[in-house]
C-alpha positions, 0 to 999 in steps of 0.5 A, a space after each residue: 962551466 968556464 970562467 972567463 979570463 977577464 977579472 970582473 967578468 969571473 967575480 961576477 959568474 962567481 957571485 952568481 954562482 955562489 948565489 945559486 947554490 944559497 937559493 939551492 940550500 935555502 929551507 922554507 920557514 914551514 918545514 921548520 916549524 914542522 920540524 919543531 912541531 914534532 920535536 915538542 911532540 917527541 918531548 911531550 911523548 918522552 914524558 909520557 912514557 917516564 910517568 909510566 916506567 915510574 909506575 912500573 917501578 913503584 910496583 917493583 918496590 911494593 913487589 919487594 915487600 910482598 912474601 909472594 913476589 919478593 923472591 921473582 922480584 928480588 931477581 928483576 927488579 935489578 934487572 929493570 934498573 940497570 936498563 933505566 940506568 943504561 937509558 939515563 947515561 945515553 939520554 943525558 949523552 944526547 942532551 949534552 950534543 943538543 947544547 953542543 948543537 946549539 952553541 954551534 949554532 951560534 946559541 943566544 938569548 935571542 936565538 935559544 936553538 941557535 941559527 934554525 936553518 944553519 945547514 953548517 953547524 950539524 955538519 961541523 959537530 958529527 963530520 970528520 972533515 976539516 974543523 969537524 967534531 966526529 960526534 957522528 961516529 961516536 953517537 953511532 957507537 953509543 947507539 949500537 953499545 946501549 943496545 947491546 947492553 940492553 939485550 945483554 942483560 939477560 938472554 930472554 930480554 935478548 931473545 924477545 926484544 933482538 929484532 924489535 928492540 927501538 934503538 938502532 944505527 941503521 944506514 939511510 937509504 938515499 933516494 939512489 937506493 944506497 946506503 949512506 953511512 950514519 954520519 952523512 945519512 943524518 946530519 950532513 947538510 942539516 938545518 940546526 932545527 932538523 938535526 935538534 929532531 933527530 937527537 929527540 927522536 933518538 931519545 925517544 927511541 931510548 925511552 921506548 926501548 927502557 920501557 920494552 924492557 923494564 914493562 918485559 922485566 915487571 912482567 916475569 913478577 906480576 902486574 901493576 899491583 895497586 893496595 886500597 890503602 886509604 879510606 874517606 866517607 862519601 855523602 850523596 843527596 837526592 835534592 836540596 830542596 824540598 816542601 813539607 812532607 815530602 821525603 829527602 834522601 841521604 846516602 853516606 858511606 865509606 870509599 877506600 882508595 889507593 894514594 897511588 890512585 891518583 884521582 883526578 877531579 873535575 865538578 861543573 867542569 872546573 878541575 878540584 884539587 883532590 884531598 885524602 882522595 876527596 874533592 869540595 866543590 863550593 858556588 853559589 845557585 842561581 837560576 831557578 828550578 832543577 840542576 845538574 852538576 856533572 862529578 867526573 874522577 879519573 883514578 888508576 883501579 886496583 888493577 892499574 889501570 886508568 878509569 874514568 867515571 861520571 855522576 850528576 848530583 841534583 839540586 833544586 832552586 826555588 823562586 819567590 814567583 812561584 814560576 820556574 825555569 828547568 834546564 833539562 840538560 845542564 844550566 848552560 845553554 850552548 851554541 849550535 844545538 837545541 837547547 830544551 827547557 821545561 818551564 812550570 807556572 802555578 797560575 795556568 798558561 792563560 795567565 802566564 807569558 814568556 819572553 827571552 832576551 840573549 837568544 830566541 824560544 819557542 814552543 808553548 806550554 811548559 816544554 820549550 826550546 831555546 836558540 842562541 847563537 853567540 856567548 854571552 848571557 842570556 835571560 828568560 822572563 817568566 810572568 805569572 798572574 802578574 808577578 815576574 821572575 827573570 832567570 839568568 843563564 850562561 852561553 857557551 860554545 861547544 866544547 872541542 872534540 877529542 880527536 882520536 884513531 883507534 883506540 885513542 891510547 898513547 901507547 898503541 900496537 903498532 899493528 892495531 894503528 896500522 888497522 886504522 882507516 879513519 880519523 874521528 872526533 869525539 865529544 866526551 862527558 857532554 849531555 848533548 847529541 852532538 856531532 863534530 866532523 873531521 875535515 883535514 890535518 896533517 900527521 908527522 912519521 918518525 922514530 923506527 922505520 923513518 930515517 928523517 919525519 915524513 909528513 902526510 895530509 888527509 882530507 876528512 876523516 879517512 886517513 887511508 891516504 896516508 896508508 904509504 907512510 901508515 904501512 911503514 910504521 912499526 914498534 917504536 915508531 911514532 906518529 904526531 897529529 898536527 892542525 887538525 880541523 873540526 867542523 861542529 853543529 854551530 857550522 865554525 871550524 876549529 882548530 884542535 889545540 891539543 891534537 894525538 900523538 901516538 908511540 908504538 910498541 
């Protein structure tokens, strides 16, 4: 428009215009906080595949050592390295624009990103304009020279990975339909949060890529090859309690192990440190009558890879009354679901009463049913022939569900995600038949195929109203679950603290 001659009159439409544009460049704080949830989900997934090519190397060293892979190996394993070592060069690269990122920014103890939607300090450090950096066009020539090293290390890494390798500097495609040059495509006008993504999902694509090919080079020798190397004996009782006469029985024997199994051990719901591949478990009983206590291990098995096994050890408490309270689940009762107990008494039901404080019980005879509706205590009162015992118990929420597609994997073929039509939540090692529903979340697009994270929301458990974004997805890319929301038997509905991300091969 013109601006009018007048002085005041032209500061003032300056101003506004001026005004306008700010309003026009002004980034609402919920897509920065989607930019840093995929961010940290991107970090978390770096770390991920870390453990895993950690994995893989371990078997190239022990390959070395043995006559019958040493001489295959002795040929990939350098192979291997010089990928990793090709990734580490580029990833320290990409850390070190991130610090310079956030120094442009303005970085400060109180500000650690620097200015989150500063749509500036991206544009000075990759521009070539006046003041700029041009780190722009030197990450785009890092990007296509590591894959070039990558597919140049040998020529059947170059022929199986040549279209599907993870790292790539394809132009951006405006919404014109043309192409934009890498530069102005990712990180002209981009908020200092978003820009910070963007170098993630770059380093993401780099890890995605050293595993393609150090798991393509690990395969010309073998598989993961796991050597039971370490030796514990194992005991088993059938019961801690017992009258005369009866018969106990103890099992004991001798469990060997890898150290490189690396067990994972949770008793009575309570991780255990694992020592010589055993773990103790010590506590004290109460509550009279029968218990179960749940023994769960997740170790890597001689074929590398990763099993989870669960057993209960039984126990039984006796109680100088002579009545007994039996949990015919676990020694916990749970909100929302019935709760079934077996109540014995040595004087006859004509002579014996029971009572419940914390919760409500129902039924008669020795099968009864307990309700209780908050966490807390609760507490059964038996009295028999005159004489009363009280048997204490926990109150617990259901514990939240695990929310999976598909198979559930970190890892998954982009083609088998691509199957997928639904969302489901899943309660795992839990005694209970109980059921929880999906009711709706948020997923976030990036990595190969997707320019910048693209966002989707579903209702319920089908995610097909994704299937846009789901069909884009390709080896290399990634997809993180955000907020997604649980609806369980007790009726309250959760949020899911620990939501999937998946990275595709």
């Amino acid at each position: 428009m013109a601006l009018p001659k007048e002085p005041r009159q032209k500061m003032i439409n300056l101003m506004y215009l001026v005004l306008t544009a700010l309003l026009a460049l002004n980034v609402s704080s919920e897509i920065l906080n989607a930019f840093k949830v995929v961010d940290k989900s991107l970090t978390d997934s770096n770390t991920r595949i870390d453990g895993s090519n950690s994995t893989l190397f371990s078997s190239f060293e022990e390959k070395l050592k043995d006559p019958q892979s040493a001489e295959k190996a002795k040929i990939w394993a350098p192979k291997a390295e010089q990928a990793k070592k090709l990734s580490d060069e580029l990833n320290t690269y990409l850390d070190g624009l991130k610090e310079e990122l956030k120094v442009a920014a303005g970085k400060s103890p109180e500000q650690p990103l620097g200015k989150e939607d500063d749509l500036e300090a991206a544009t000075r450090l990759f521009g070539n304009g006046e003041g700029g950096k041009n780190r722009g066009a030197e990450l785009e020539a890092k990007l296509k020279a590591y894959r070039d090293a990558m597919l140049n290390i040998d020529p059947m890494i170059k022929t199986e990975f040549d279209k599907t390798l993870a790292v790539n500097a394809d132009p951006v495609i405006g919404q014109d339909g043309k192409a934009k040059d890498f530069t102005t495509g990712y990180f002209h006008m981009t908020p200092t949060v978003a820009a910070l993504t963007l170098l993630s999902k770059f380093q993401n694509n780099v890890k995605n890529a050293e595993s393609q090919v150090v798991t393509f080079c690990h395969n010309q020798v073998g598989q993961v090859k796991v050597i039971m190397d370490q030796a514990a004996i194992l005991v088993g009782q059938s019961s801690n309690y017992v009258m005369p006469g009866q018969e106990i029985t103890i099992t004991a024997g001798v469990g060997s192990y890898s150290s490189k199994a690396a067990p994972k051990i949770s008793i009575n719901g309570a991780g255990v440190a694992a020592e010589n591949g055993v773990g103790t478990y010590k506590f004290q009983a109460n509550g009279g009558g029968a218990h179960k206590v749940a023994v769960t291990v997740t170790y890597v098995d001689q074929n590398g890879n990763s099993k989870t096994e669960t057993k209960e050890v039984e126990y039984t408490v006796g109680t100088p009354g002579g009545a007994a309270v039996m949990l015919d689940k676990m020694n916990v009762f749970y909100i929302g679901v019935p709760n079934p107990v077996t109540i014995g008494s040595p004087t006859g039901w004509d002579k014996t009463s029971v009572s419940m404080s914390g919760g409500s019980i129902s039924g008669s005879g020795s099968n009864r049913v307990v309700t209780v509706s908050s966490v807390g205590k609760a507490t059964i009162t038996v009295t028999a022939d005159g004489k009363t015992s009280s048997f204490d118990f926990r109150i617990k929420r259901i514990p939240d569900p695990i929310v999976k597609v598909g198979p559930g994997t970190p890892r998954m073929q982009s083609v088998v995600f691509k199957a997928q039509q639904f969302i489901r939540a899943d309660l795992e090692n839990f005694d209970f038949d109980a059921k929880f529903s999906v009711l709706s979340g948020t997923a976030y697009f990036t990595g190969a195929g997707f320019t910048r994270p693209e966002q989707g929301n579903f209702s319920g458990g089908n995610i097909s109203s994704m299937s846009g974004l789901i069909n884009k997805c390709q080896p290399g890319s990634s997809v993180i679950f955000d907020n997604v929301k649980v609806q369980g038997p007790d009726g309250t509905v959760r949020t899911i603290q620990n939501p999937p991300a998946y990275s595709l091969y």
